[in-house]
ZAPANU-10559 format. One record per residue (C-alpha): z, x, y; residue in one letter. Coordinates in steps of 0.001 Angstrom, whole numbers, padded with zeros to 6 digits, always signed. Each point is the difference from the previous one (the first is absolute). Last residue first. Example, Ala and Ser with C-alpha at 12.3 -4.5 7.8 and 13.67 -1.06 7.14 Angstrom:
! ZAPANU-10559
+007140+013670-001060S;+000660-001370-003440A;
This chain:
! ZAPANU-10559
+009371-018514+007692X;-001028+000041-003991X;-001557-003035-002060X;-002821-000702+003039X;-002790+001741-002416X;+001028+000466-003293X;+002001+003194-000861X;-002264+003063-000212X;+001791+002709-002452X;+000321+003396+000874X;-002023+003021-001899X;+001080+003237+001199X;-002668+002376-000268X;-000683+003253-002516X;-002238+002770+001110X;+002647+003172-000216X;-002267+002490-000887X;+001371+002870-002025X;-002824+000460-001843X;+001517-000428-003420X;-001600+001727-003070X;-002093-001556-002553X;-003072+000939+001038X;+000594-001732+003451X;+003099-002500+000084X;+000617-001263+003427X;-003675-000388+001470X;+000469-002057+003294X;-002404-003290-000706X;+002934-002346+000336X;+001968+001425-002627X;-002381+002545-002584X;+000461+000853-003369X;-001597+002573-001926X;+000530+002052-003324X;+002235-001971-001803X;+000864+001002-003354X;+003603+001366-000213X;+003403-001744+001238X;+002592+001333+001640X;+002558+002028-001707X;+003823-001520+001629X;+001786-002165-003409X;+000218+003234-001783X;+002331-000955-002743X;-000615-003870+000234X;-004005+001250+000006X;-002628+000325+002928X;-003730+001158-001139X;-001214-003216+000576X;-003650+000092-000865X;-003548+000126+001198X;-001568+002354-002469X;-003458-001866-001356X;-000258-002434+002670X;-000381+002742+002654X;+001220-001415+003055X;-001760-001082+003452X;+002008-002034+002308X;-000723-002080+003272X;+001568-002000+002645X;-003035-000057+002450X;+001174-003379+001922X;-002590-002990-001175X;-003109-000164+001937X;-001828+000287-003189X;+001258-000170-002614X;+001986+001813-002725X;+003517-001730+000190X;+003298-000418+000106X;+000436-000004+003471X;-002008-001928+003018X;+003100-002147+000825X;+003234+000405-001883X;+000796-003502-000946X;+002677+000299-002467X;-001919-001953-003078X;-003497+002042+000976X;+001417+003567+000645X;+002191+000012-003709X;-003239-001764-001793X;-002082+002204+001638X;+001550+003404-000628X;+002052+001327-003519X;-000552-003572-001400X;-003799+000235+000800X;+000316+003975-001132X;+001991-000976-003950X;-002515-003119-000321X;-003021+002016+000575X;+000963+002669-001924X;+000650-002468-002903X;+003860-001042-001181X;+002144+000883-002742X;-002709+002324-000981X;+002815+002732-001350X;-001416+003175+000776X;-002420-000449+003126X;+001652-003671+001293X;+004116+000254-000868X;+000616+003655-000161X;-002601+001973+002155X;-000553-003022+002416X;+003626-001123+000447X;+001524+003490-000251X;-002218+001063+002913X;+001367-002738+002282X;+003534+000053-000623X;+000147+003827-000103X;+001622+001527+002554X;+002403-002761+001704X;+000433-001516-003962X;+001432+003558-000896X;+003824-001558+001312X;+001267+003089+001560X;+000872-002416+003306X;-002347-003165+000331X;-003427-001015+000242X;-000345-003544-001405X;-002965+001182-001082X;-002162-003525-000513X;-003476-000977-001476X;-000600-003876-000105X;+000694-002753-002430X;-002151-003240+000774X;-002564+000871-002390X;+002299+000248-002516X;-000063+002397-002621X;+002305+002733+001568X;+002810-003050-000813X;-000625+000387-003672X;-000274+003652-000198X;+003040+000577+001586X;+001557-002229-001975X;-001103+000971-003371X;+000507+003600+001319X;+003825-000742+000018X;+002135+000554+003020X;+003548+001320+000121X;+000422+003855+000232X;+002263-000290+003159X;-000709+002428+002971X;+002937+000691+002863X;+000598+000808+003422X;+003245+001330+000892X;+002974-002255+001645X;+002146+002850+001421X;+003558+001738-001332X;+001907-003287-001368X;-003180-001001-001508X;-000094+003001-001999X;+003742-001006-001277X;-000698-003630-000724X;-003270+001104-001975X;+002591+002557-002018X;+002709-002980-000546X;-003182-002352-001430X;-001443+003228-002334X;+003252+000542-001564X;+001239+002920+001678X;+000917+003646-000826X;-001854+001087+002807X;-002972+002070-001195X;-000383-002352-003185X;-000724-002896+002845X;-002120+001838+001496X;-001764+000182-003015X;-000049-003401-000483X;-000757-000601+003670X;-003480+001942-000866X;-000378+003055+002097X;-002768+001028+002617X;+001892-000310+003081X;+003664+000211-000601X;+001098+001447+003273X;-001741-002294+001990X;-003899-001602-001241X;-001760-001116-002925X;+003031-001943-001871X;-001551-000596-003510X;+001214-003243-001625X;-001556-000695-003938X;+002652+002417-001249X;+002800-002129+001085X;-001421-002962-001506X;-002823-002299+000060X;-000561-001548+003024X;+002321-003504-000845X;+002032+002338-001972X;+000840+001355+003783X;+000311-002999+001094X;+002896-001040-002330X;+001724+003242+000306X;+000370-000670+003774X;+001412-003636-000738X;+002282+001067-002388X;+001331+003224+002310X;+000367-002289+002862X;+001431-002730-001720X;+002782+002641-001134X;+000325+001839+003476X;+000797-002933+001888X;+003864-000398-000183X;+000007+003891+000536X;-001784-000314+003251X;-001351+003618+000545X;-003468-000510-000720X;+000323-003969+002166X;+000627+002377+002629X;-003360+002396-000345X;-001903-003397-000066X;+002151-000918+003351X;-001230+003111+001822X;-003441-000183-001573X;-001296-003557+001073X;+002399-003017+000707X;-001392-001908-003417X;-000750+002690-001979X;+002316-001006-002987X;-001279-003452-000486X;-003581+001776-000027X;+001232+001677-003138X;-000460+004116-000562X;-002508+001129-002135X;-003565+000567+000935X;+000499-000820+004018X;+003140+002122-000087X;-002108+002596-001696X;-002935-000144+002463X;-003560-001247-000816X;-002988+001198-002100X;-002401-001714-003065X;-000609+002026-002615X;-003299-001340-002942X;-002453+001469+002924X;-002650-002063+001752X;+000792-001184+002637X;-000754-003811+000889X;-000940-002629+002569X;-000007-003695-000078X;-001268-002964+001298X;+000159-003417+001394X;-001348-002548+001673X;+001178-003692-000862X;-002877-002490-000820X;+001259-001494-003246X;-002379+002189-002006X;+002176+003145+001858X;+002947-002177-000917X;-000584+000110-003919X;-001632+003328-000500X;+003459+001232+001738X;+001852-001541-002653X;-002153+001263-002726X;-000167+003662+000886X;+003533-000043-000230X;+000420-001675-003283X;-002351+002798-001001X;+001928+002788+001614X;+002913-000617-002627X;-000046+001970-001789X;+003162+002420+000921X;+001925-002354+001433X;+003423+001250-001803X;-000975+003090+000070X;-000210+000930+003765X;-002604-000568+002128X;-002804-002641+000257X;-002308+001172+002884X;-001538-000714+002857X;-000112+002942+002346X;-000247-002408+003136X;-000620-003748-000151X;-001719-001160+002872X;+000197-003478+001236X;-002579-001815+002548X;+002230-001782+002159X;+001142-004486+000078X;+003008+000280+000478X;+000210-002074-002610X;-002841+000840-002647X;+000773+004035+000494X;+003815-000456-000390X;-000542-002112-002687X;-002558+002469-001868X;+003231+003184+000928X;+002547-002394-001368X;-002075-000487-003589X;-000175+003554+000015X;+003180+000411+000257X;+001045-002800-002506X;-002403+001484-002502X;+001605+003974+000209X;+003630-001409+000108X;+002327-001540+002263X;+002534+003160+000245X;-000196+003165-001866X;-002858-001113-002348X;-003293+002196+000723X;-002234-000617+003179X;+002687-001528+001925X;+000048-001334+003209X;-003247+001445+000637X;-001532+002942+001645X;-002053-002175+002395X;-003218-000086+002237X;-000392-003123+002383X;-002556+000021+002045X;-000933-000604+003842X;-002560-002583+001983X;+002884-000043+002839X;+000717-003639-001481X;+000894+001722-003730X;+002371+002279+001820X;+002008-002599+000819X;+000044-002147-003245X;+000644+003706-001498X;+003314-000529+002161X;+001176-003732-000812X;-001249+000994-003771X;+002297+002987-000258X;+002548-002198+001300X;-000387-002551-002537X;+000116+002387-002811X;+003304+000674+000661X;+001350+003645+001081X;+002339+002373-001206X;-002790+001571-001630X;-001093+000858+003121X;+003012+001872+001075X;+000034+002393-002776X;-002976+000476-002415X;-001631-002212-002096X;-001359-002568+002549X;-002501+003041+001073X;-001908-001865+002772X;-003090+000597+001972X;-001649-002238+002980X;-003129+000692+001730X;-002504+002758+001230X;+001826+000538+002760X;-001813+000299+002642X;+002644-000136+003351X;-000470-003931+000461X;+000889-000082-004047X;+003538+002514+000722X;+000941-002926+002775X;-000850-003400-002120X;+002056+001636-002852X;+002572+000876+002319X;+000310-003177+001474X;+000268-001499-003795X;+003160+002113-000180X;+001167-001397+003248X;-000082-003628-001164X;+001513+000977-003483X;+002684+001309+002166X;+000278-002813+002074X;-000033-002817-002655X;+002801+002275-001533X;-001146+002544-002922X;+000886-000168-003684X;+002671+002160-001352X;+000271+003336-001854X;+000740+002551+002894X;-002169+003521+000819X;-000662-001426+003716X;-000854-003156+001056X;-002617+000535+002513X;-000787+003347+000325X;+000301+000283-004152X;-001914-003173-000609X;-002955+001500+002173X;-000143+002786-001610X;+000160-000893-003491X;-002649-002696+001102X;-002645+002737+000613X;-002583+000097+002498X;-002683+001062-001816X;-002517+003481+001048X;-003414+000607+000447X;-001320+003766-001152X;-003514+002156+000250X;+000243+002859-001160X;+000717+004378+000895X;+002075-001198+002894X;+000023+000337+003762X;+003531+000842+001392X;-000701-001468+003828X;-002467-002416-000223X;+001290-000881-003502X;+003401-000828+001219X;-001368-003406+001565X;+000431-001053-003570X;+003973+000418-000174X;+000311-001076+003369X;-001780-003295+000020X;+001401-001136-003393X;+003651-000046+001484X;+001482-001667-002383X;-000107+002570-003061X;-000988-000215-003809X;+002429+000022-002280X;-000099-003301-001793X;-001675+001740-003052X;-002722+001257+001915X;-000431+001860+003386X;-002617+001511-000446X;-004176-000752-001234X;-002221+002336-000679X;-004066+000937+000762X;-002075+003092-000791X;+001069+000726-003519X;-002259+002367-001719X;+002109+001461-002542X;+000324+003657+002519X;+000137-002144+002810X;+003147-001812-001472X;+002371+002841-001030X;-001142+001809+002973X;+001330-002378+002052X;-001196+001473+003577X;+003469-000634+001677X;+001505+002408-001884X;-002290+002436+001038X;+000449-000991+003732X;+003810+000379-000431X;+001646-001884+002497X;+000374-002855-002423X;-001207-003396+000433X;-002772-000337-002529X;+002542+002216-002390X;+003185-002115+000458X;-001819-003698+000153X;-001813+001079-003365X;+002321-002683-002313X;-003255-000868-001668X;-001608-003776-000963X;-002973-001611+000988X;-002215+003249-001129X;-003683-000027+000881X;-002889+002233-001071X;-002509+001607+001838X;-003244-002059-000860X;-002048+001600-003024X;-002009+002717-000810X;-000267+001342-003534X;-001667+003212-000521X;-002493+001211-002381X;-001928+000758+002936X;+002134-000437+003211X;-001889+002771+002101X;+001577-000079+003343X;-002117+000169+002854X;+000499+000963+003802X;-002038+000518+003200X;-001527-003227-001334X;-003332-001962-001129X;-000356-003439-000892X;-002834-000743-002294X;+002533-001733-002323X;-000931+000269-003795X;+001953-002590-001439X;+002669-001979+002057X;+002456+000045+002805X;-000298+000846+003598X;+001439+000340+003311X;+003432-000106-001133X;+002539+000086+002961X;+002588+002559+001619X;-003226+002090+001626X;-002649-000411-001712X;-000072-000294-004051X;-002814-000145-002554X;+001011-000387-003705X;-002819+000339-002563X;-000973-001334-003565X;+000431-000873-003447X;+001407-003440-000922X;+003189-001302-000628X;+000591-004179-000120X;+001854-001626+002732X;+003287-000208+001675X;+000303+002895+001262X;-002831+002502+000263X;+000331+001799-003244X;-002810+002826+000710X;-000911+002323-002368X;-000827+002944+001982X;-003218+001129+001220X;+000302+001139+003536X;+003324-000542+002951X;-001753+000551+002666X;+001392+000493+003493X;-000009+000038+003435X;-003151-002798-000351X;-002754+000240+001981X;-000694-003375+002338X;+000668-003439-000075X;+003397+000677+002088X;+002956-000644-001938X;+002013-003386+001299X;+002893+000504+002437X;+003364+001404-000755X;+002653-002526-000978X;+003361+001140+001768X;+001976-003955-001647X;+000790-002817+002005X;+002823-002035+001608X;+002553+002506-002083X;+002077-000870+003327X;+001334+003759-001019X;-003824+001401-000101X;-000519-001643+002798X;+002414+001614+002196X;-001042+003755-001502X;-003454-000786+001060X;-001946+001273-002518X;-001712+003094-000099X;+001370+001451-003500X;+000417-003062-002116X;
């Protein structure tokens, strides 16, 4: 969004849109690769780009350049687009390099979303109007999140809001959409928000849904801890038929053992309401380890009610300490075990809790209570079957995700695993299917205009990778080696990835969301 007028970016009463490409010479050709435009069928051909735009696309373009890339035996597809990362640190940082995203050029990811998971901030406006000053590596739009804006309002306590604070939270919502956000995101598992009723997340995705916004959730419950894995989703298709708001499930998932299998009921239910006329999707990673916190893994939401200070006093209240132990050992069978838990960051990084456990002299439970006494670390449970995975990869309506977060090898490799594992190796799904789902499908549902896609006129988000060793190269032991294969990728016409080496050009924009005409003052 370099150029804009800083006040209109934060009004978010239009987008920087650079003009139409001139119907001359082309700054560059992209020749002879096999070209999976988005949305439609692969064919052989060319890639002409001027300026931020595509020029051209098709076979044998008599459009000359200072510039051309030979694609042959090369796939070349739309850069790719990832609803779900936690990148707000590095596409803020004051680290140029950080700000670049390796991790994501170097898949071919162009485009993500932040602020997910109900974490996303108010004041829309200033987090994108960053990018004139700290310009990043992608393009990004960013939720407002409803962890956020239950937190200012209400605070860490489990109760419902007064008329006037529910009033005030859907203010907010109606404030962070004027600024561009993108829409509304919850995480009703974690602490405040699950401290919520479904009718107030409906009063405030009802909100966002009037500002032209979506709803994107980590659920309720995507295992059994509270209301279940089918009574979560069932909340999230209510939310989206009352309020009424396009709903986006994030990372979808059945996780733990005791819903293991049960992605086809899934599947079903949503089939159901999407027939009925209710919009919704999904998006996915695709590793068999999800990630979250240790408190969030284990510990009770009873027992977070009044955030850290008071969890850390319900540790030392001796009249507690035997429901807290049950309760504690019951989620943890719930993911597996002890050895199923690796903590990926603090002092134990790298180390199963049952070996931490060993280190101690604890039961597993008393050790978790003990690392949690120190920090909250991240943490990866091995809790997913394949049958799952595969199942919900199937769906049309099932896009790529990351959700990018600490020593988790989903931020490396999300992409690349998908098409080396699940569409080269495996055939769970086509090339076609695995780039659609990986681009158009994500820029069509979420309305990002003139992205997604091979056309032209449409913004020259491109990558080139070698479909024979594009791969995730990222493991659980080594969750930080980028990904192999891709040989080009461009962000608004600004070469990124040349040869398979970063440029160092910093070509992404900020992508704010247009409210309806007359919705904002």
């Amino acid at each position: 969004m370099r150029g804009c007028a800083l006040a209109a970016l934060l009004a978010a009463t239009g987008a920087c849109v650079s003009a139409p490409p001139p119907p001359g010479g082309a700054d560059l050709v992209i020749r002879g690769g096999t070209i999976y435009p988005g949305g439609g069928e692969a064919f052989t051909g060319d890639v002409a780009i001027a300026g931020d735009r595509i020029l051209a696309v098709g076979p044998d373009l008599a459009i000359e350049a200072p510039r051309e890339i030979d694609a042959r035996g090369m796939i070349v597809a739309p850069g790719f687009v990832d609803p779900h990362t936690h990148m707000e640190a590095a596409l803020t940082s004051d680290d140029a390099q950080a700000r670049l995203v390796p991790a994501f050029l170097l898949q071919g990811v162009t485009t993500a979303f932040i602020g997910n998971d109900g974490g996303g901030p108010i004041e829309a406006g200033q987090l994108l109007a960053g990018a004139e000053t700290k310009p990043t590596g992608i393009n990004f739009a960013v939720f407002t999140g409803f962890g956020t804006i239950r937190a200012r309002v209400i605070g860490m306590d489990r109760r419902a809001p007064t008329e006037t604070e529910l009033a005030k939270e859907r203010g907010l919502v109606h404030e962070a959409m004027c600024q561009g956000a993108i829409g509304l995101s919850t995480g009703l598992f974690y602490a405040p928000q699950s401290f919520s009723k479904t009718e107030e997340v409906i009063a405030l995705a009802a909100e966002a849904g009037r500002m032209g916004g979506h709803y994107d959730t980590h659920m309720r419950d995507e295992a059994n801890y509270n209301i279940g894995l089918l009574a979560a989703v069932g909340e999230t298709l209510r939310i989206g038929r009352e309020a009424p708001i396009p709903v986006h499930i994030s990372h979808i998932k059945a996780l733990g053992v005791d819903v293991q299998g049960m992605a086809p009921q899934v599947i079903a239910a949503i089939e159901k309401v999407r027939a009925e006329g209710v919009d919704a999707t999904a998006s996915q990673y695709p590793w068999s380890a999800s990630g979250t916190s240790l408190v969030a893994s284990l510990v009770p939401l009873w027992a977070q009610d009044g955030g850290r200070k008071a969890l850390l006093a319900r540790f030392d209240d001796a009249g507690l300490a035997e429901r807290l132990h049950a309760e504690m050992a019951e989620n943890m069978r719930r993911r597996g075990g002890a050895s199923k838990l690796l903590i990926v960051e603090g002092r134990y990084r790298d180390r199963y809790l049952d070996a931490v456990a060993k280190e101690l002299g604890l039961d597993p439970v008393d050790a978790a209570i003990a690392v949690i006494r120190e920090a909250d670390p991240a943490t990866i449970s091995f809790n997913m079957s394949e049958d799952d995975i595969k199942a919900f990869m199937r769906q049309p309506w099932v896009m790529t995700d990351s959700d990018a977060s600490t020593a988790h090898p989903r931020v490396y490799g999300s992409f690349a695993r998908k098409y080396a594992k699940y569409t080269k190796d495996e055939h769970v799904l086509t090339t076609r299917e695995f780039i659609d789902r990986s681009s158009a499908t994500t820029a069509d549902w979420f309305g990002l205009a003139d992205r997604g896609h091979l056309r032209p006129g449409a913004f020259a988000d491109v990558v080139v990778f070698d479909p024979e060793t594009y791969a995730a190269r990222a493991t659980y032991q080594q969750p930080e080696l980028t990904a192999t294969g891709v040989r080009t990728v461009l962000v608004n016409g600004r070469i990124a990835v040349d040869g398979g080496k970063l440029t160092g050009a910093a070509a992404g924009r900020a992508l704010p969301h247009r409210p309806p005409e007359g919705s904002c003052p």
